[in-house]
N, C-alpha and C positions, 0 to 999 in steps of 0.2 A: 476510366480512371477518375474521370472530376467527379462521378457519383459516390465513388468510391470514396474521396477527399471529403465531398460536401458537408462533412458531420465536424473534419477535425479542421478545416481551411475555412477562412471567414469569408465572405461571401464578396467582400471590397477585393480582396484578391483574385477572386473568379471574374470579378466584373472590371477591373479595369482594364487598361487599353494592352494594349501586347506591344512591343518593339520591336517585332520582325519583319515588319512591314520596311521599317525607316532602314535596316541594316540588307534588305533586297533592292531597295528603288534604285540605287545605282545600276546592278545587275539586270534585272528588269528591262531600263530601261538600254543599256547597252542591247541585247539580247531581240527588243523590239527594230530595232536599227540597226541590227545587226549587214543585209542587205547595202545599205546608204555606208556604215561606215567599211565594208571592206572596198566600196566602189572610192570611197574618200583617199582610202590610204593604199591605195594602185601604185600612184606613185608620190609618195609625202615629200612636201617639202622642208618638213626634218629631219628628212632623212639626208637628202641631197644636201644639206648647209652643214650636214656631220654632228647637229647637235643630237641628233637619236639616233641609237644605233639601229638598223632594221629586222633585222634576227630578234632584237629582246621586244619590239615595239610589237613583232608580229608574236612573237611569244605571251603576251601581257595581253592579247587581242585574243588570242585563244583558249587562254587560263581563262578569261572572261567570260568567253562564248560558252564552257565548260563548268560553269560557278561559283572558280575561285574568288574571291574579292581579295587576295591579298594588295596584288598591285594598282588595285581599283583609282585611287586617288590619284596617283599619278598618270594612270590612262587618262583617266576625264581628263587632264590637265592638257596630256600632249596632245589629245583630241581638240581642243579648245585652241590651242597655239597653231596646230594645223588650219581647223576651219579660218583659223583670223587669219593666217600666210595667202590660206588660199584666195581670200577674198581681197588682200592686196593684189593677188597677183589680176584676179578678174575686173577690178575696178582700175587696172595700169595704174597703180602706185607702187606697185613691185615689178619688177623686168620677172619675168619667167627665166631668161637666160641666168641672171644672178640667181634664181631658187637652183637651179639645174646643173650650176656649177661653182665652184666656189671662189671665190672673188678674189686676190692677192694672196692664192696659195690658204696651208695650210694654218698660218699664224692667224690670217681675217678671221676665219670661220674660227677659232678658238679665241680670239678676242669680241667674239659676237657684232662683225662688219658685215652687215646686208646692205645691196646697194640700192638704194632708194631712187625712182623717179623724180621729177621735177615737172 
């Protein structure tokens, strides 16, 4: 097709860059990690504080792995808010028990009350 074009298409438009690259690297890169993040999100700690619901999170995780990007941006995101819960939890600045249950009922966990160490 582009030898086809060559005669009526200028040649600045054959030669520049393509932008399918930038609109894959999410995907991509989910897809490469794939492995790491299903072992991540085993058991989320957004899922337990009620801020994600678990069915869409693993739904969004699948459209992913399958190469939607609809819900792309907001994966990366929950991914990102996961990896940093979780790393509270491993450095004991977050109790695991407060990620694993929710702290003064259903009102805490909708007024976003996580119970911090000291």
């Amino acid at each position: 097709m582009r030898r086809a074009l060559s005669k009526l298409v200028p040649a600045e438009i054959f030669a520049r860059k393509r932008k399918g690259f930038v609109a894959r690297h999410p995907l991509a890169m989910v897809e490469s990690a794939l492995s790491t993040l299903e072992h991540l999100l085993q058991a989320p700690i957004v899922v337990s504080l009620g801020w994600i619901d678990g069915e869409t999170l693993s739904g969004a995780l699948f459209a992913a792995k399958h190469g939607r990007l609809d819900h792309m941006s907001p994966l990366l995101g929950t991914l990102r808010l996961e990896l940093w819960l979780q790393t509270l939890v491993d450095q004991k600045l977050l109790t695991a028990a407060a990620t694993r249950q929710r702290p003064e009922g259903e009102e805490a966990c909708a007024q976003g009350k996580v119970v911090l160490t000291q």
